[in-house]
C-alpha positions in Angstrom: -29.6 1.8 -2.4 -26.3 -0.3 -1.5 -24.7 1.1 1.4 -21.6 -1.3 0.7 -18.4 0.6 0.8 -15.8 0.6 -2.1 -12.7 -2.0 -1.1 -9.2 -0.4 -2.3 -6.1 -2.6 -2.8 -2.5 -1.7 -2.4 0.6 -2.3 -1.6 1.9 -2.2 2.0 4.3 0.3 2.1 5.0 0.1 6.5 3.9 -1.7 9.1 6.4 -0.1 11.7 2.9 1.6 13.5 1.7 -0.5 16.1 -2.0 -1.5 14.8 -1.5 0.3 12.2 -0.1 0.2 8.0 0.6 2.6 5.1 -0.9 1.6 2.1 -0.1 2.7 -1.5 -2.5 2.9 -4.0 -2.2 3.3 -7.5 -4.7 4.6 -10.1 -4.6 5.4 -13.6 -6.0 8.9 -14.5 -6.3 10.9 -18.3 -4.5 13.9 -18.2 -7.3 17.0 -19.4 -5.2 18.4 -21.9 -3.3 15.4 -23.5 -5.4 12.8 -23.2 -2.8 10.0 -22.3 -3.2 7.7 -19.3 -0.7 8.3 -16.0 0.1 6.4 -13.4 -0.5 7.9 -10.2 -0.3 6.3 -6.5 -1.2 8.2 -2.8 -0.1 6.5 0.3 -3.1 6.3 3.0 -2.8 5.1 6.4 -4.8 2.0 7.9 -6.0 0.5 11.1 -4.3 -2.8 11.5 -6.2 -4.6 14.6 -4.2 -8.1 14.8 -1.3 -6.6 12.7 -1.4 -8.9 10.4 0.0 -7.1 6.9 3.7 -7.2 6.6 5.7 -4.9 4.3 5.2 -6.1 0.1 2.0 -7.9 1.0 -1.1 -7.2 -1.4 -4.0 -5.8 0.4 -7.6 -4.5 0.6 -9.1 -1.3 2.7 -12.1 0.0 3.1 -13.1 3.6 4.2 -14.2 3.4 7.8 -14.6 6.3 10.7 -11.3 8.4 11.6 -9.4 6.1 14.4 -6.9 8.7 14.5 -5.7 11.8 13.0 -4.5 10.3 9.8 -5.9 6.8 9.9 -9.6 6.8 7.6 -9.4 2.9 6.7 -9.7 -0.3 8.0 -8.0 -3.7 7.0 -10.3 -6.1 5.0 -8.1 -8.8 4.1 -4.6 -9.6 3.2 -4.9 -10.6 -0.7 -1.4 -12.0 -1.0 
């Protein structure tokens, strides 16, 4: 079994954390009762080691262990 974890990409939303970013994430979902696609987003926070992301860039996150009380992701790679 492949014990890769799944990469997420978002927007960053803030980098004003030291080593750290808010990312927002958007997903389409089908709503139960009318069937119609919706765009939904949640913001997640993420471990920033070099700081790297700036506000508006593109990136990717993966799900890593808790580094804080909020933070559950690490920064893969800064897309754009």
């Amino acid at each position: 079994m492949d014990n890769q974890k799944k990469a997420l990409r978002g927007i960053v939303v803030s980098d004003k954390m030291e080593k750290g970013i808010v990312v927002s994430i958007e997903y389409k979902m089908k709503h139960p009762q009318f069937k119609k696609f919706i765009k939904q987003s949640k913001k997640v926070m993420a471990h920033d080691p070099e700081n790297k992301a700036k506000t508006g860039n593109l990136v990717d996150i993966i799900p890593s262990r808790p580094i804080s009380r909020k933070k559950r992701y690490t920064l893969l790679q800064v897309v754009e």
